[in-house]
C-alpha positions as CSV (number, residue, x, y, z in Angstrom):
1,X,0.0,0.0,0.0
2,X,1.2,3.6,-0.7
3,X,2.6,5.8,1.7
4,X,1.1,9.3,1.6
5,X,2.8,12.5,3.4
6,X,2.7,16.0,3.0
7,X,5.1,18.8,2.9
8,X,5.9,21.5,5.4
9,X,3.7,24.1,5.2
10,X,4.3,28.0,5.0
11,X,1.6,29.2,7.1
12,X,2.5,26.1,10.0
13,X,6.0,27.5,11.8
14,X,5.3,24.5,14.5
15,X,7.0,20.9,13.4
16,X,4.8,19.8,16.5
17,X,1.3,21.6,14.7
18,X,2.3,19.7,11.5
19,X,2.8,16.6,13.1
20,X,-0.9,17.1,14.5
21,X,-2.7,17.8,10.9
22,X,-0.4,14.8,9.3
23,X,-1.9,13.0,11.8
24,X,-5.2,14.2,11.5
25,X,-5.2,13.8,7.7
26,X,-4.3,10.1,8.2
27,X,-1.1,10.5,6.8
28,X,2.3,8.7,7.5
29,X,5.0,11.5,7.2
30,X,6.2,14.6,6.9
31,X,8.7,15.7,4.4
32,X,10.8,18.6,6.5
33,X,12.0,21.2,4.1
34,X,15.4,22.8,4.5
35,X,14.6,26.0,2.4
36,X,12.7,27.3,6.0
37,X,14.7,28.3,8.6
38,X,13.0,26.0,11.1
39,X,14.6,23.0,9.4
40,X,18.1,24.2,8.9
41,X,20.6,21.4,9.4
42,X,21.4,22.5,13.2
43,X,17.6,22.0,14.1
44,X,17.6,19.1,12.2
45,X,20.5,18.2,14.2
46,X,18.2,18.2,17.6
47,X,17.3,14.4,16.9
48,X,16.2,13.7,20.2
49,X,13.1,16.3,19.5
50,X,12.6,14.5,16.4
51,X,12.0,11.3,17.8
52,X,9.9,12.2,20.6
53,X,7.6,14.0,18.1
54,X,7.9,11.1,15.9
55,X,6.9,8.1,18.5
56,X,4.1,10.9,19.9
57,X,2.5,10.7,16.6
58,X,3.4,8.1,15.1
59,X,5.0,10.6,11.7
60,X,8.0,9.6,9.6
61,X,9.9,12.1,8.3
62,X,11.6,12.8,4.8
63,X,14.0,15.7,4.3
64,X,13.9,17.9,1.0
65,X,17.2,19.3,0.8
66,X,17.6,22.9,0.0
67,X,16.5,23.8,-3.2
68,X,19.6,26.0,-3.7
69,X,21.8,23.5,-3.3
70,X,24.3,23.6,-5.7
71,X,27.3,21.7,-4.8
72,X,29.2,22.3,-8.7
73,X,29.4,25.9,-7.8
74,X,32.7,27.1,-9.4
75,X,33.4,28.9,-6.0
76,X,34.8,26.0,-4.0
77,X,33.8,27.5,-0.5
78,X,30.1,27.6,-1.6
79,X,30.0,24.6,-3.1
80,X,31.8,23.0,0.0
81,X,29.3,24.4,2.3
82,X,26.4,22.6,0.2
83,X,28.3,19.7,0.9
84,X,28.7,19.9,4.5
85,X,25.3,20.7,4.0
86,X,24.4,17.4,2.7
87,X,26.6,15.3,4.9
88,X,25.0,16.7,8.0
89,X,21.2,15.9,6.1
90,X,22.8,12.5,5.8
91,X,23.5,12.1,9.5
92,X,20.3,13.2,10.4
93,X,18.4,11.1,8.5
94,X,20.7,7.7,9.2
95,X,19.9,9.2,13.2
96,X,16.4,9.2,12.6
97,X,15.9,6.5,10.1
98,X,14.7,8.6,7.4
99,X,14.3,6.2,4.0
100,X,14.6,9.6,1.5
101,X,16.5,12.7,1.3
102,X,15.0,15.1,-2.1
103,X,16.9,17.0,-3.8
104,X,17.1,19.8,-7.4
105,X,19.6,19.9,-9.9
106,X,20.5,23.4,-9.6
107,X,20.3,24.5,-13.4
108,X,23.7,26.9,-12.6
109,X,24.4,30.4,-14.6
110,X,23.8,31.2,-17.8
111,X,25.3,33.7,-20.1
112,X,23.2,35.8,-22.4
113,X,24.6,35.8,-26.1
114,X,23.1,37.6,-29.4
115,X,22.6,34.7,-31.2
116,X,22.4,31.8,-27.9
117,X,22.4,30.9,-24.4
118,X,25.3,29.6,-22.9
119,X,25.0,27.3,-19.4
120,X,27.7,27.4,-17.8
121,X,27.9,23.8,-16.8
122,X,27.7,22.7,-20.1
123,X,30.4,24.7,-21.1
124,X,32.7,23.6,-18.1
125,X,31.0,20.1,-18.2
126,X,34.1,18.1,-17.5
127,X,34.8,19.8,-14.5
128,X,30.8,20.0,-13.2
129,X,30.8,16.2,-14.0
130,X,34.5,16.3,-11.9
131,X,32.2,17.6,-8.5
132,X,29.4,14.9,-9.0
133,X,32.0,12.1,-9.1
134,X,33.0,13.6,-5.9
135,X,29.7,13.9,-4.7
136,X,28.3,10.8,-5.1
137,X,32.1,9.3,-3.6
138,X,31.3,12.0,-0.7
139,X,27.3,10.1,-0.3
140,X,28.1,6.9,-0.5
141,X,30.9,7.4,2.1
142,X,28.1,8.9,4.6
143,X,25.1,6.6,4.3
144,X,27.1,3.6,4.4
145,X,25.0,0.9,3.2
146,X,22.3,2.2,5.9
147,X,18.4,2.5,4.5
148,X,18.8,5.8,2.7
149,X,18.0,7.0,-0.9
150,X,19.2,10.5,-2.2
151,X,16.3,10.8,-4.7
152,X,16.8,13.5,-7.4
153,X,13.3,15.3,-8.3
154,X,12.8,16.7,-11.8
155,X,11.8,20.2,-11.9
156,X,11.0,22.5,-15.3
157,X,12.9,20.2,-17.4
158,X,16.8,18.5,-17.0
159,X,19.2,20.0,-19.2
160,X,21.4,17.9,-21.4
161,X,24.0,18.4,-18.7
162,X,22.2,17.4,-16.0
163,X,20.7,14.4,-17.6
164,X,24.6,12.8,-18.0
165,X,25.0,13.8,-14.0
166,X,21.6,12.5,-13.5
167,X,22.8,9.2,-15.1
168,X,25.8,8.8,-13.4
169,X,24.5,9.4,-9.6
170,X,21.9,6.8,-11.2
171,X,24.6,4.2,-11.5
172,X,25.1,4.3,-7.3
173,X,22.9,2.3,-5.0
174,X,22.6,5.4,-2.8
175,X,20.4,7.7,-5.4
176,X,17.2,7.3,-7.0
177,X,14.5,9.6,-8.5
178,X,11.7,11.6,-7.1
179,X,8.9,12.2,-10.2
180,X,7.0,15.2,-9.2
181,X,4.3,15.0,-11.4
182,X,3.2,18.7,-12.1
183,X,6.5,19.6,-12.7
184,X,6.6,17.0,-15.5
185,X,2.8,18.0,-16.4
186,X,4.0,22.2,-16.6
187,X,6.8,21.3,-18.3
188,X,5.2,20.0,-21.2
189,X,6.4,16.1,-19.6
190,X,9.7,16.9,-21.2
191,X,11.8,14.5,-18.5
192,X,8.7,11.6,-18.3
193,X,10.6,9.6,-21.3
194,X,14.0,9.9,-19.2
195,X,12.0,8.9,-16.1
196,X,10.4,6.0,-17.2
197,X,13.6,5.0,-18.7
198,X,14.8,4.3,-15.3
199,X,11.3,3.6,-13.4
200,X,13.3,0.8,-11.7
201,X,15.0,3.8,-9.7
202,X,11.8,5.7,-8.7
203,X,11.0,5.7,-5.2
204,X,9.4,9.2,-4.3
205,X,6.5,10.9,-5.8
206,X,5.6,14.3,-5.2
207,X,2.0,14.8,-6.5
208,X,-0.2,17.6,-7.2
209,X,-2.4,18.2,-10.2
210,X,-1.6,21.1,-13.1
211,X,-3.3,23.2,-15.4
212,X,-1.3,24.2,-18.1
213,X,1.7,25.8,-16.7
214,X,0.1,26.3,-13.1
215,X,0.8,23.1,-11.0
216,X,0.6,22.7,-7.0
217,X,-3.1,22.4,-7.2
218,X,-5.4,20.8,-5.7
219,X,-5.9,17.0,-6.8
220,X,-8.4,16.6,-9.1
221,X,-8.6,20.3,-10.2
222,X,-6.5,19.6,-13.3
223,X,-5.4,18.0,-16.2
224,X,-3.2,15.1,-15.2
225,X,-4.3,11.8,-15.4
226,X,-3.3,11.0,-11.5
227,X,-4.8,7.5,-11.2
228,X,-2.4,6.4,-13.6
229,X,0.0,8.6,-11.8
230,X,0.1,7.1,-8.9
231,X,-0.7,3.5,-10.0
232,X,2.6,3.9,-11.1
233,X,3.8,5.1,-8.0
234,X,2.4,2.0,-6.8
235,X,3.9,-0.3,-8.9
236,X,7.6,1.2,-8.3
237,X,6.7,0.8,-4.0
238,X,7.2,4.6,-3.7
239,X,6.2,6.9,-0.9
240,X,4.1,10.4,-2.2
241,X,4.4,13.7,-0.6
242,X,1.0,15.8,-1.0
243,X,2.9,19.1,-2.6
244,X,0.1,21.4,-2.5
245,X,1.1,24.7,-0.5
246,X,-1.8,24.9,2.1
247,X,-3.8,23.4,5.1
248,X,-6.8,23.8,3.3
249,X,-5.6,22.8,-0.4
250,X,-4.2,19.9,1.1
251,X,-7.1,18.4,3.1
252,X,-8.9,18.9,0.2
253,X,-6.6,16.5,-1.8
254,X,-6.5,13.9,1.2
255,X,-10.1,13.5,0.6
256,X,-9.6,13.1,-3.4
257,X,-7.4,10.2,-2.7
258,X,-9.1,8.8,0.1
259,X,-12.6,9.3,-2.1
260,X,-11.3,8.4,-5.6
261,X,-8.3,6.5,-5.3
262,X,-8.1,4.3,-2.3
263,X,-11.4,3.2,-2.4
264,X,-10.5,0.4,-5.1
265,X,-8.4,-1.2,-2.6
């Protein structure tokens, strides 16, 4: 059976108030998100909090990593402090017995041309592919065989750069992909054919329904054909975070799924 959570909300500053909707909701985790300064790595840290909240509830957790993250940055103290970053994420979670750590491909700087756009990683590729051999080295290190996927969620589309990094993290037991389906949908489902060339790696949903180019809505208010969705999500044994961005929009989802999907099982 799937495993539904939802995400940390803006207008909830309390981990203890989320914990008390997820619980309300019937869901089974919470996926902390280190953009908000609540969830920075030295809160996260405070795993003895963590764990009383998550035996008083009976929540799991999963950590999105900061969507800024951006370990390839040519500036080698930035993009060793992303790194720290992660390794620290990593601790926590093996400390807490947290199955999934999200995370971005950060798209990097682009340069402006008359006649074409230039990304910056793709014109430095050898050394940006140089930082994600260290990375993944730097990962696998950390968890250390423990329970622990580092799953990579698409976003407005993967650029041919990142698909090749994408590919090689791929190649490591320790990293797996997150589909979140209205990103694919708003992004015209330019990365679905790279996804579901490696569905055998998919073990995080993030779901929400789109319209057009406007995704995070409400399920059922859209265009995407989320039964199949999440039958595939299913099939691959994944866990689904809830991404809409509100109390209300996502106790209105909760009862989609409650009143139109689960009620074939």
């Amino acid at each position: 059976m799937l495993q539904f959570g939802m995400p940390t909300l803006i207008e909830i500053d309390s981990l203890e108030v989320t914990m008390q909707l997820c619980e309300e909701l019937g869901l089974d985790f919470v996926e902390l998100n280190m953009n908000l300064p609540q969830y920075q790595a030295e809160r996260l840290e405070d795993v003895g909090y963590l764990r009383q909240l998550q035996e008083k509830y009976g929540i799991g957790y999963t950590i999105h990593l900061d969507e800024n993250l951006n370990v390839c940055d040519f500036n080698k103290a930035v993009a060793k402090a992303y790194m720290d970053t992660v390794v620290r994420a990593i601790r926590t979670a093996k400390a807490l017995e947290v199955p999934i750590l999200n995370m971005h491909m950060n798209h990097g700087v682009h340069f402006t041309l008359p006649d074409k756009t230039v990304q910056l990683f793709e014109q430095y590729f050898e050394e940006y592919m140089k930082t994600w051999k260290e990375f993944r080295e730097v990962c696998e290190r950390t968890v250390d065989g423990a329970d622990l996927k580092i799953c990579i969620e698409n976003t407005d589309g993967y650029r041919r750069y990142e698909r090749s990094a994408v590919e090689y993290l791929l190649q490591s037991d320790v990293f797996c992909l997150t589909w979140d389906i209205g990103h694919s949908h708003a992004a015209g489902n330019a990365d679905e054919p790279f996804i579901l060339e490696h569905q055998d790696k998919l073990r995080h949903f993030h779901i929400h329904d789109s319209l057009g180019k406007q995704d995070h809505r409400i399920l059922g208010s859209g265009e995407i054909d989320l039964e199949q969705r999440l039958d595939m999500a299913e099939k691959c044994h994944c866990r689904c975070v809830v991404e809409t961005k509100t109390a209300a929009a996502l106790k209105e989802s909760v009862q989609w799924i409650w009143e139109e999907y689960l009620k074939k099982f």
